[in-house]
KOLVO-860720 format. One record per residue (C-alpha): residue number from 1; residue in one letter; x, y, z. Coordinates in pm, whole numbers. Layout:
<recs>
[rec NUM, a, [X, Y, Z]]
...
</recs>
This chain:
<recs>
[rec 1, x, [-112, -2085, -1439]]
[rec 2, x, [132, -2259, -1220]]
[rec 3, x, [188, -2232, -835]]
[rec 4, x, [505, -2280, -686]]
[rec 5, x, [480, -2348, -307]]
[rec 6, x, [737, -2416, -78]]
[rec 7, x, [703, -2590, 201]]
[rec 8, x, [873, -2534, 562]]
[rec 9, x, [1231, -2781, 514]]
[rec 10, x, [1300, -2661, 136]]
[rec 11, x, [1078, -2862, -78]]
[rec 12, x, [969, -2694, -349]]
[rec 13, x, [623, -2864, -568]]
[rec 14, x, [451, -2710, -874]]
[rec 15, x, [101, -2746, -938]]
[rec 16, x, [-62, -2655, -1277]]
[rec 17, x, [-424, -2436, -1163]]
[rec 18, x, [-661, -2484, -1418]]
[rec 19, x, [-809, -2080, -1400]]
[rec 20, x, [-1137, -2042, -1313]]
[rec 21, x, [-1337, -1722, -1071]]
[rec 22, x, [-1447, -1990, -838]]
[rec 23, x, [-1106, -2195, -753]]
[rec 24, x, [-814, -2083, -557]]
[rec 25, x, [-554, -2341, -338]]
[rec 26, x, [-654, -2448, 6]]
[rec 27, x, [-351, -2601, 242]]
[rec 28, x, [-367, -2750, 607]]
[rec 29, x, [-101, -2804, 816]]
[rec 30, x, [-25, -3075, 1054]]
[rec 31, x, [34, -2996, 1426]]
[rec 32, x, [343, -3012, 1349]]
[rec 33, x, [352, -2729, 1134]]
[rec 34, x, [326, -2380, 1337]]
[rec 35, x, [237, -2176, 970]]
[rec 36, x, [-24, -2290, 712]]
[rec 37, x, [119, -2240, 369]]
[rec 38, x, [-203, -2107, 207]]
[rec 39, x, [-526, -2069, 300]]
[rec 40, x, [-827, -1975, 38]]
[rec 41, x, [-1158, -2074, -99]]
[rec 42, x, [-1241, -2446, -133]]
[rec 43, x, [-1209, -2573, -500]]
[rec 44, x, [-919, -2706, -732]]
[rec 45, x, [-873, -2872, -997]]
[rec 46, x, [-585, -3061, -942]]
[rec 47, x, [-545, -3436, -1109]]
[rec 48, x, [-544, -3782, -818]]
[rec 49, x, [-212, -3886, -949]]
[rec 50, x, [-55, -3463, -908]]
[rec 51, x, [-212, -3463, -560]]
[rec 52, x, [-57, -3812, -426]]
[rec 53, x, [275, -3728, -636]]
[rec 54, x, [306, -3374, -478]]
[rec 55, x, [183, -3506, -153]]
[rec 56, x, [443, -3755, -59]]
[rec 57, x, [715, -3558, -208]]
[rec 58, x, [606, -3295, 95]]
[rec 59, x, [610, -3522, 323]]
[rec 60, x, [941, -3674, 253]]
[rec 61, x, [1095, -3318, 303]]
[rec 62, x, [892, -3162, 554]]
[rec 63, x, [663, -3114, 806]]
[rec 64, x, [379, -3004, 615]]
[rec 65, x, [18, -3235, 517]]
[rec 66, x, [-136, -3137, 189]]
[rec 67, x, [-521, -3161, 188]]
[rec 68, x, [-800, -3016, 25]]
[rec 69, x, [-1144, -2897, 115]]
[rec 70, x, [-1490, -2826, -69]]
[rec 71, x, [-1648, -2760, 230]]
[rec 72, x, [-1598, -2422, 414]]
[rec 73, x, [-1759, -2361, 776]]
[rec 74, x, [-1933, -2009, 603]]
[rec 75, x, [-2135, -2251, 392]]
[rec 76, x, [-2304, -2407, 705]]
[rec 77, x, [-2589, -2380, 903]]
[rec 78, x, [-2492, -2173, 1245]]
[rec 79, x, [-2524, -2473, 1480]]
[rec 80, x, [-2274, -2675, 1275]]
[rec 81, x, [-1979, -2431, 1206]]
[rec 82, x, [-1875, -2493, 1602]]
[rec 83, x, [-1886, -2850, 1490]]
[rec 84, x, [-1729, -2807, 1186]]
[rec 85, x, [-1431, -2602, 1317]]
[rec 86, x, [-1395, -2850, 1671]]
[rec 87, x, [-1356, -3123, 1393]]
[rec 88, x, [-1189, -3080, 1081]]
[rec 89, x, [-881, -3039, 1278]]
[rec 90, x, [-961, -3384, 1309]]
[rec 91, x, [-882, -3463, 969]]
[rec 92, x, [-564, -3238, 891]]
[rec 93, x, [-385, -3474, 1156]]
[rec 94, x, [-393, -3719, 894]]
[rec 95, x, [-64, -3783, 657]]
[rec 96, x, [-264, -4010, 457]]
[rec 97, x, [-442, -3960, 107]]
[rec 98, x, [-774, -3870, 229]]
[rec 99, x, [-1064, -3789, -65]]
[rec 100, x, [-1390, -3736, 145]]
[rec 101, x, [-1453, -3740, 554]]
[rec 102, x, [-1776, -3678, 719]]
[rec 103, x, [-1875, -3665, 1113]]
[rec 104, x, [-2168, -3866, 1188]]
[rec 105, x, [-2386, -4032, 1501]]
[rec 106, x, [-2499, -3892, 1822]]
[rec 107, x, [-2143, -3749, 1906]]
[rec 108, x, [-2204, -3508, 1590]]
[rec 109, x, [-2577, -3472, 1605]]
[rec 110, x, [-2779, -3487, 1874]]
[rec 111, x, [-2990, -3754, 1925]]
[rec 112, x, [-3341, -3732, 2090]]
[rec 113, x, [-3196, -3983, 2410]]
[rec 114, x, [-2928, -3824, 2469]]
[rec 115, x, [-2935, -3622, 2849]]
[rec 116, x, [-2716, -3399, 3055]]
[rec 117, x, [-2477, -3554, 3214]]
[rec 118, x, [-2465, -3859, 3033]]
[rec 119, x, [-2112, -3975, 2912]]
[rec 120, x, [-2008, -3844, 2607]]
[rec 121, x, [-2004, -4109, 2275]]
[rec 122, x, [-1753, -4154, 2039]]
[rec 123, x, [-1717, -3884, 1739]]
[rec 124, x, [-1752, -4102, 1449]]
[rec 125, x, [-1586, -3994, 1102]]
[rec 126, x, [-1640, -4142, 756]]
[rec 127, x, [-1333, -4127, 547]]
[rec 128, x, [-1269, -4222, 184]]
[rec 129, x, [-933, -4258, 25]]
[rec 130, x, [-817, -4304, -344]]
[rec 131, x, [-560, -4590, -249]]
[rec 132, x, [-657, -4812, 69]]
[rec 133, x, [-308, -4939, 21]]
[rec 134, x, [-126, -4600, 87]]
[rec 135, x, [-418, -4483, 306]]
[rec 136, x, [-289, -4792, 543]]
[rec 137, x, [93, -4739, 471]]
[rec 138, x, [107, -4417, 564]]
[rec 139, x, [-108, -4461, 883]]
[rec 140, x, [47, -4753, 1069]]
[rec 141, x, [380, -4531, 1045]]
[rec 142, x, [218, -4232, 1171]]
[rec 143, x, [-28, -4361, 1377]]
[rec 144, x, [69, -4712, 1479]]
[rec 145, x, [-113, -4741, 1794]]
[rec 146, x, [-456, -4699, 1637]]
[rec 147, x, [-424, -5065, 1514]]
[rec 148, x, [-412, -5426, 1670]]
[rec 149, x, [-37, -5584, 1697]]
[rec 150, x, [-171, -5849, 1407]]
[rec 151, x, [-263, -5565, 1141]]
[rec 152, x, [16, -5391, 1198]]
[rec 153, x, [247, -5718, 1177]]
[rec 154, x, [20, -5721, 830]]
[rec 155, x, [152, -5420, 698]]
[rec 156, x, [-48, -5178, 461]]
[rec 157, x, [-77, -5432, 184]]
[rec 158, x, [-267, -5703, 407]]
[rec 159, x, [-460, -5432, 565]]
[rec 160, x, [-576, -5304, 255]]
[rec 161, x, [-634, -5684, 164]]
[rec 162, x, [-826, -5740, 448]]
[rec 163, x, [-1085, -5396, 384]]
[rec 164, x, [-1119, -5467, 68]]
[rec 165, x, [-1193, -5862, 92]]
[rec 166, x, [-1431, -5887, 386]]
[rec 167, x, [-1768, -5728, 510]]
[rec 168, x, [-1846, -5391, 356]]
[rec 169, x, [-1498, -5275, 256]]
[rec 170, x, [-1431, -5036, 531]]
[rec 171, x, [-1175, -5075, 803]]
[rec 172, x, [-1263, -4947, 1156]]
[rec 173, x, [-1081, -4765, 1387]]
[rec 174, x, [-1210, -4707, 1735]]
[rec 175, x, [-1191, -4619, 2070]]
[rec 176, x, [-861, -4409, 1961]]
[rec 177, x, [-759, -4003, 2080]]
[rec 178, x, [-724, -3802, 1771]]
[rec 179, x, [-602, -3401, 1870]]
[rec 180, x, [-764, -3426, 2179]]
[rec 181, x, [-1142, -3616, 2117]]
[rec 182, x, [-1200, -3968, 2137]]
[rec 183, x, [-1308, -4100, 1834]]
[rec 184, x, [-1407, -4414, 1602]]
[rec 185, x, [-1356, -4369, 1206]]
[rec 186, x, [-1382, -4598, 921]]
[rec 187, x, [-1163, -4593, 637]]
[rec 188, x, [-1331, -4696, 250]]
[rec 189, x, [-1185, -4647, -97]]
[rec 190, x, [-1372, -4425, -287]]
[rec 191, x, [-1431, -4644, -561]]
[rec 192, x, [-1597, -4869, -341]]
[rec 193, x, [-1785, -4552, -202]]
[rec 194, x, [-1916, -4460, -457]]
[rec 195, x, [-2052, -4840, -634]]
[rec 196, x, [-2241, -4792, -293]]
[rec 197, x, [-2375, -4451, -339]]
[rec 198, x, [-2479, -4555, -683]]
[rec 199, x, [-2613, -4886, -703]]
[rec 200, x, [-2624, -5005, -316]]
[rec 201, x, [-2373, -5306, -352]]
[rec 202, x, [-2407, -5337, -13]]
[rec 203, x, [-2658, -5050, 123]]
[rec 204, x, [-2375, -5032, 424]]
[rec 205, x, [-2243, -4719, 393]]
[rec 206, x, [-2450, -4535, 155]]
[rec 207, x, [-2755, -4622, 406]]
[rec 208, x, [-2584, -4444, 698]]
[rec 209, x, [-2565, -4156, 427]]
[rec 210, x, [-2901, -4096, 430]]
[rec 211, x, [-2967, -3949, 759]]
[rec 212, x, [-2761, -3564, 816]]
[rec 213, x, [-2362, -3578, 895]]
[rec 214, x, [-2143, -3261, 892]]
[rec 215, x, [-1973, -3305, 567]]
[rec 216, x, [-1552, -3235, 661]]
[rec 217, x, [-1403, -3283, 306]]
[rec 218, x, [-1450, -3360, -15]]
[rec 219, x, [-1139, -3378, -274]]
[rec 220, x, [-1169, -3161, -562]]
[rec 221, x, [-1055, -3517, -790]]
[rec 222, x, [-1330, -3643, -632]]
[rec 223, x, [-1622, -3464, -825]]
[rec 224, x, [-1808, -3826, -955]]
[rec 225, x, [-1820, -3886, -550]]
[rec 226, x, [-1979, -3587, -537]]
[rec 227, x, [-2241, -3629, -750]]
[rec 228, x, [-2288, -4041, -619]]
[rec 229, x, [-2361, -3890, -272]]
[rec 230, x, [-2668, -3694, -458]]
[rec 231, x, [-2743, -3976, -647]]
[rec 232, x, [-2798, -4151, -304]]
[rec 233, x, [-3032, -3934, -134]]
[rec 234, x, [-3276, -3913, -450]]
[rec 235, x, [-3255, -4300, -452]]
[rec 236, x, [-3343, -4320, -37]]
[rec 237, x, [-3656, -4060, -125]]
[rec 238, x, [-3756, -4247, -418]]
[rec 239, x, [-3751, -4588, -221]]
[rec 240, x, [-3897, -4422, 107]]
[rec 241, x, [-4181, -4330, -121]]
[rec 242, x, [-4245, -4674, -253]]
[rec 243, x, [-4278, -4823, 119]]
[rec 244, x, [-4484, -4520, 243]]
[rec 245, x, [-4924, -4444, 175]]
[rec 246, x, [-4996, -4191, -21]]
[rec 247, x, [-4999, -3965, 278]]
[rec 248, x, [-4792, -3930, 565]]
[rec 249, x, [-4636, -3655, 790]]
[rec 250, x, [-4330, -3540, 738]]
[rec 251, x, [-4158, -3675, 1035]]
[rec 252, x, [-4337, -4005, 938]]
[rec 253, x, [-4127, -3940, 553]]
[rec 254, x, [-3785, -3886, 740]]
[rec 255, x, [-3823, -4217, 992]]
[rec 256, x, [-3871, -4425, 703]]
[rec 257, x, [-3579, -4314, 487]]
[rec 258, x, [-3350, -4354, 837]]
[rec 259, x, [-3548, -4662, 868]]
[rec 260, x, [-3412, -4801, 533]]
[rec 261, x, [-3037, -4894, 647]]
[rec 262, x, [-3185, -5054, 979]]
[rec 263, x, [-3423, -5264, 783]]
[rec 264, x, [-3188, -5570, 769]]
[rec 265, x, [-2952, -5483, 996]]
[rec 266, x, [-2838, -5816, 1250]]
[rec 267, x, [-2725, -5529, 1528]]
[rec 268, x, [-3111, -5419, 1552]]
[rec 269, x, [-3214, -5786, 1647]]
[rec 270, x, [-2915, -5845, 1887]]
[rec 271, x, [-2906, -5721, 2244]]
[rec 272, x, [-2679, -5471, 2322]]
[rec 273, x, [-2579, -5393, 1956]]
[rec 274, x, [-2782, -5085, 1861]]
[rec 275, x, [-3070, -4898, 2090]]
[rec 276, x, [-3441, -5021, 1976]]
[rec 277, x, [-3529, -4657, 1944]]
[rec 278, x, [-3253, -4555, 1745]]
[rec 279, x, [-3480, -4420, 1441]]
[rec 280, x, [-3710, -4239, 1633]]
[rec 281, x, [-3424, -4065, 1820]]
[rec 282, x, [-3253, -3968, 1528]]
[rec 283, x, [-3532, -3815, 1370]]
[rec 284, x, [-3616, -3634, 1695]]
[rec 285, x, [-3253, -3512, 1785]]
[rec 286, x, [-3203, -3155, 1782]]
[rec 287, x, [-3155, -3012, 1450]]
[rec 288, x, [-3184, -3300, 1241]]
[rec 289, x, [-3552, -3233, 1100]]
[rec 290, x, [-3351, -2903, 939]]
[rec 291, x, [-3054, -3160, 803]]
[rec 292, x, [-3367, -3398, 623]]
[rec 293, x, [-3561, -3087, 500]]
[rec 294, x, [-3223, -2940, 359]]
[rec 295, x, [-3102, -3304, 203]]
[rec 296, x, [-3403, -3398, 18]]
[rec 297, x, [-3603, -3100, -20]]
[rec 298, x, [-3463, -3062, -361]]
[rec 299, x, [-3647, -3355, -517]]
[rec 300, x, [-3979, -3339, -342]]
[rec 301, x, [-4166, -3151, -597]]
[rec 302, x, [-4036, -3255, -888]]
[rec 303, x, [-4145, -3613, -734]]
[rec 304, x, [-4482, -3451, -757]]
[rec 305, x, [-4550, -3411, -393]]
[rec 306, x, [-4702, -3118, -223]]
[rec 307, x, [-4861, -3018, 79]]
[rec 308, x, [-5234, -3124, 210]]
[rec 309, x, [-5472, -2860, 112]]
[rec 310, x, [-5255, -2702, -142]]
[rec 311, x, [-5300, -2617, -459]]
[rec 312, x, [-5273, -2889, -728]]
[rec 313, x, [-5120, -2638, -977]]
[rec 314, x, [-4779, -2500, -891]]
[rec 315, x, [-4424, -2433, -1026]]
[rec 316, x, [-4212, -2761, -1010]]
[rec 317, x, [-3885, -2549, -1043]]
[rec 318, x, [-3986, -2338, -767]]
[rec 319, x, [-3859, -2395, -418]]
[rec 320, x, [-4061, -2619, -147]]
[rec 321, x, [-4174, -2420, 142]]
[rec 322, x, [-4174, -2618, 499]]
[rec 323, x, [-4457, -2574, 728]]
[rec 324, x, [-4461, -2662, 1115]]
[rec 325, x, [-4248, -2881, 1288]]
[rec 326, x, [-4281, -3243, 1135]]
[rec 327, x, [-4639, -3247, 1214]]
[rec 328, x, [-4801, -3107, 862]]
[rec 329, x, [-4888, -3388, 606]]
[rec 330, x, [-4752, -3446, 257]]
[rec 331, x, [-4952, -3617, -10]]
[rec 332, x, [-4752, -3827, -350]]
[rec 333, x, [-4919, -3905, -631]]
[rec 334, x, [-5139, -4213, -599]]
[rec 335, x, [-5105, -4337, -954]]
[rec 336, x, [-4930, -4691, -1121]]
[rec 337, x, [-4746, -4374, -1336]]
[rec 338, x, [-4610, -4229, -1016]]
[rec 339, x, [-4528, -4546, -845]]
[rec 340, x, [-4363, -4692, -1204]]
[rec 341, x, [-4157, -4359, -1194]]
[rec 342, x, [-4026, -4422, -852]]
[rec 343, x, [-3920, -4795, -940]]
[rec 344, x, [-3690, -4691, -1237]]
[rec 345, x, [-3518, -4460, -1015]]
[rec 346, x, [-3415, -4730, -743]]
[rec 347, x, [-3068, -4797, -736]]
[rec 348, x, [-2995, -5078, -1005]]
[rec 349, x, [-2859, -5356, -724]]
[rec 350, x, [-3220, -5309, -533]]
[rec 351, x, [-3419, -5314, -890]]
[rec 352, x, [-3232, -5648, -1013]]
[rec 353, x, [-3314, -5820, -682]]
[rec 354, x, [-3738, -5663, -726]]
[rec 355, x, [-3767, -5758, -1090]]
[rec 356, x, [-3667, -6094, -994]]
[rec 357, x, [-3993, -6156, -850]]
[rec 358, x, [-4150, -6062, -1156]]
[rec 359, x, [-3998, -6256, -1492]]
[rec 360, x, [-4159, -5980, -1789]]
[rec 361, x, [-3987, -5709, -1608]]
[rec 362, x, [-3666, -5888, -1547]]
[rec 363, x, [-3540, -5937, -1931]]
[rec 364, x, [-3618, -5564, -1952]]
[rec 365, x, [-3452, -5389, -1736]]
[rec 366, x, [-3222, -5091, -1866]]
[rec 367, x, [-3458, -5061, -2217]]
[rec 368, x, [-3611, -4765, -2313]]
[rec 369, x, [-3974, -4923, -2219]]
[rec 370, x, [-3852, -5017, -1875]]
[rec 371, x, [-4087, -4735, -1729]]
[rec 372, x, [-4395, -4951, -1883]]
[rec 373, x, [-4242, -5255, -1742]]
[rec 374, x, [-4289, -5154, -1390]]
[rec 375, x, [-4638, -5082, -1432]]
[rec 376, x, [-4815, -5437, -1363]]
[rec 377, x, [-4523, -5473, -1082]]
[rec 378, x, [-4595, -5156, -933]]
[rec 379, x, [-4994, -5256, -878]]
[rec 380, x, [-4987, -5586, -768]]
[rec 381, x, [-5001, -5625, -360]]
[rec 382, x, [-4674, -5823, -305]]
[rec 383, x, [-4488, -5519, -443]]
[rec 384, x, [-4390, -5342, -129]]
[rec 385, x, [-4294, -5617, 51]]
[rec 386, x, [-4064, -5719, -219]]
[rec 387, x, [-3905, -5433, -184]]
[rec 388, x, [-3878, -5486, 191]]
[rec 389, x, [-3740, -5828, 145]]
[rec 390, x, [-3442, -5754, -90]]
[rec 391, x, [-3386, -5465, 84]]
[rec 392, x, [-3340, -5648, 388]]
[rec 393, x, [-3124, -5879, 200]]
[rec 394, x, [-2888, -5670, 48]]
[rec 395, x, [-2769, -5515, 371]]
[rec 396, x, [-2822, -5800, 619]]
[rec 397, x, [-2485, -5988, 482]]
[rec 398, x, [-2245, -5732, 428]]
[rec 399, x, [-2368, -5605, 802]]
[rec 400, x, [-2331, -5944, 964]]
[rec 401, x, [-1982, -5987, 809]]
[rec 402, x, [-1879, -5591, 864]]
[rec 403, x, [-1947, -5638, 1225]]
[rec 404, x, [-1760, -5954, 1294]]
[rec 405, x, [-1474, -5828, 1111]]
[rec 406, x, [-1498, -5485, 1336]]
[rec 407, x, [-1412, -5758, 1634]]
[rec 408, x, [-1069, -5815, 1451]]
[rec 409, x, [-1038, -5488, 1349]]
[rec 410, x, [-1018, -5333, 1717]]
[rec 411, x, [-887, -5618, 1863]]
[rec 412, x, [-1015, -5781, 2172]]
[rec 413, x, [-964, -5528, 2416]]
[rec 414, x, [-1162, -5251, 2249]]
[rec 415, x, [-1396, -5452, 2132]]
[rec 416, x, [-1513, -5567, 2451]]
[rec 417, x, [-1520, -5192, 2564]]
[rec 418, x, [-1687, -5088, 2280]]
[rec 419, x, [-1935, -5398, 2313]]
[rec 420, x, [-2000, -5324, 2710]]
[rec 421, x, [-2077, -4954, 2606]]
[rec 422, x, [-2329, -5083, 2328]]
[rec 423, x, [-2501, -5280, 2572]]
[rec 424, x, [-2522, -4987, 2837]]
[rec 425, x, [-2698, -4783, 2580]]
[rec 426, x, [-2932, -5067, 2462]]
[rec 427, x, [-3029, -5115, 2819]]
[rec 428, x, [-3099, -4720, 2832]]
[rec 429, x, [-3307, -4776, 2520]]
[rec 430, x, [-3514, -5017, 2652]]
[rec 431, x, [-3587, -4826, 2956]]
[rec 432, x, [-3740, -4563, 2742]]
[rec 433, x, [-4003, -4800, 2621]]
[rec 434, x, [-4082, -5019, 2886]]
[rec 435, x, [-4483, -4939, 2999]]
[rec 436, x, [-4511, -4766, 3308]]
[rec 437, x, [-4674, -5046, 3498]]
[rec 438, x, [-4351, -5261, 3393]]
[rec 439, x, [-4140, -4969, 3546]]
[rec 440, x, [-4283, -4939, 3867]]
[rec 441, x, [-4276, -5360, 3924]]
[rec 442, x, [-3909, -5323, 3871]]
[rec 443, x, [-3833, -5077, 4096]]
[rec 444, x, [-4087, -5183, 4373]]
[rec 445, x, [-4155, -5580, 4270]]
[rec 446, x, [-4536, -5467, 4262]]
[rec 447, x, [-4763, -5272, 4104]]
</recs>
């Protein structure tokens, strides 16, 4: 089947529709363009190299943005379709080839410090695009102001460069007014995504992926992505598990897999550059304990974990049924066989750096005895903080250089507003953890 569409201005694009029940042909429209050409059901199955074709040969005739969705506001939970429909818009205003975008931090999701009255933060977005070279083209001409006078002197080529070269490979945007919010947003391609989802190259992005974000986007070309952003979540469970007793609550489970990305992080040691509570606040913030429990409560049983005082017999393939309100505790396995199982599913950059600490395993590594490999490993009491340590190594570089390339990235002026706002919230942080006694000599020099 083939659609002909024509856009406002004349230009007239077919695209081949592969048939299927489930797929029909979603457009959005710029705000520029007063009539959306048409609207339906998320999925197509439309090639990268149709979409960018078709895409610029809109552009170049009209007013119209092509984009596509796999995430529809019905599918949410209540509290997030406002969200969802306040910020998507969002994304439409861009002309560039966009493959995935997600809303993320305390400006999407509350977090547990956050008061009335208290200036709003920056909405942060996530977005992934097949070509950081067009992605960068096409967005210094239609939205030059949202770089420094040096990156756009750079052009998209050097900006690209420049992503793709240093830190993490993601370019950041902030302190910038996008259809009315203010907002920060980094830009990765989604090759370099998705070696992150998969096999934490640098544990930068696919880390901040582990605690809930209102998913915006997701290209239908992009269904490997898809599946590396699963991919990630059983690996954060799996590693969580590793660093965590046999039994713990399950508030205790979800502060240690949004622990995992802070573990080596320079900006948790620094003052000013991330609040000291940050973890616990996340956890706490309202409605993220249902974004954990609706992540990873897919692989909990057939991890073999269950509930204290519940039957040791019961259906793996049935569904896991929360109880309480974080509180209630959750036993694993406490077996080598459980804990070997859990090592083999670590993502492969993580299990290179453990097994170097342990030669037999090493040379082994990707064999079908692996499994039996990890056994002695597994057992011996230097295991978990191996684990720890490379952890902390794998995303303590990329972080250190990803944050000193945000300074050029915003330029000076924004990044000492964004710096002084950091700080403001550290200080806040700290405030919530000071003892009382050490609260009451600051405010009246005794106790």
């Amino acid at each position: 089947m083939t659609y002909l569409i024509t856009a406002r201005g004349g230009a007239t694009v077919s695209f081949p529709l592969r048939q299927t029940s489930k797929t029909q042909l979603s457009f959005y429209h710029t705000a520029r363009s007063t009539t959306p050409l048409l609207v339906g059901s998320p999925i197509v199955a439309l090639p990268r190299a149709t979409y960018l074709r078709s895409t610029r040969k809109i552009r170049g005739q009209s007013s119209c943005a092509l984009a596509f969705r796999s995430h529809s506001s019905r599918s949410l939970p209540p509290a997030q379709q406002a969200s969802y429909a306040r910020l998507r818009p969002v994304i439409d205003t861009f002309e560039a080839p966009i493959d995935w975008a997600v809303a993320y931090g305390s400006g999407v999701i509350k977090q547990a410090e956050r008061k009335e009255g208290d200036p709003p933060p920056l909405t942060d977005f996530l977005l992934s695009t097949p070509s950081a070279v067009d992605f960068h083209s096409v967005n210094l001409r239609q939205n030059p102001s949202h770089y420094p006078l040096y990156a756009r002197l750079m052009g998209g080529e050097g900006v690209a460069w420049a992503q793709e070269n240093f830190g993490a490979g993601v370019w950041y945007v902030t302190m910038v007014n996008v259809n009315g919010l203010d907002v920060k947003y980094g830009v990765i391609s989604s090759s370099t995504l998705q070696a992150d989802l998969e096999e934490w190259t640098t544990f930068y992005l696919s880390g901040r992926l582990h605690k809930p974000v209102l998913p915006l986007l997701l290209s239908p070309s992009a269904t490997s992505l898809g599946r590396a952003l699963e991919s990630n979540l059983h690996s954060a469970l799996c590693v969580s598990l590793i660093l965590s007793s046999p039994s713990f609550t399950e508030d205790e489970l979800w502060e240690t897999i949004a622990g995992l990305s802070y573990s080596g992080d320079p900006r948790m040691s620094v003052p000013g550059a991330e609040n000291p509570e940050k973890v616990k606040n996340i956890v706490k913030g309202k409605g993220a304990r249902q974004g954990f429990r609706e992540m990873y409560g897919p692989f909990l049983k057939p991890l073999g974990l269950r509930w204290e005082n519940e039957e040791k017999e019961w259906d793996v393939d049935s569904e896991w049924v929360w109880r309480g309100e974080g509180e209630e505790v959750i036993l694993q396995p406490d077996t080598p066989e459980h804990a070997a199982a859990l090592a083999t599913h670590m993502p492969i950059n993580l299990k290179r750096a453990v097994a170097k600490h342990y030669s037999p395993l090493q040379n082994n590594l990707g064999t079908a005895r692996e499994n039996e490999y990890w056994f002695e490993p597994v057992q011996d009491w230097t295991f978990t903080s191996a684990v720890s340590e490379e952890l902390r190594r794998i995303i303590g570089r990329p972080a250190l250089r990803q944050s000193v390339k945000g300074l050029f990235t915003a330029g000076p002026i924004k990044s000492f507003y964004y710096s002084l706002a950091k700080v403001r919230k550290w200080l806040s942080g700290r405030k919530q953890i000071l003892p009382p006694s050490h609260k009451l000599k600051n405010q009246d020099g005794k106790q």
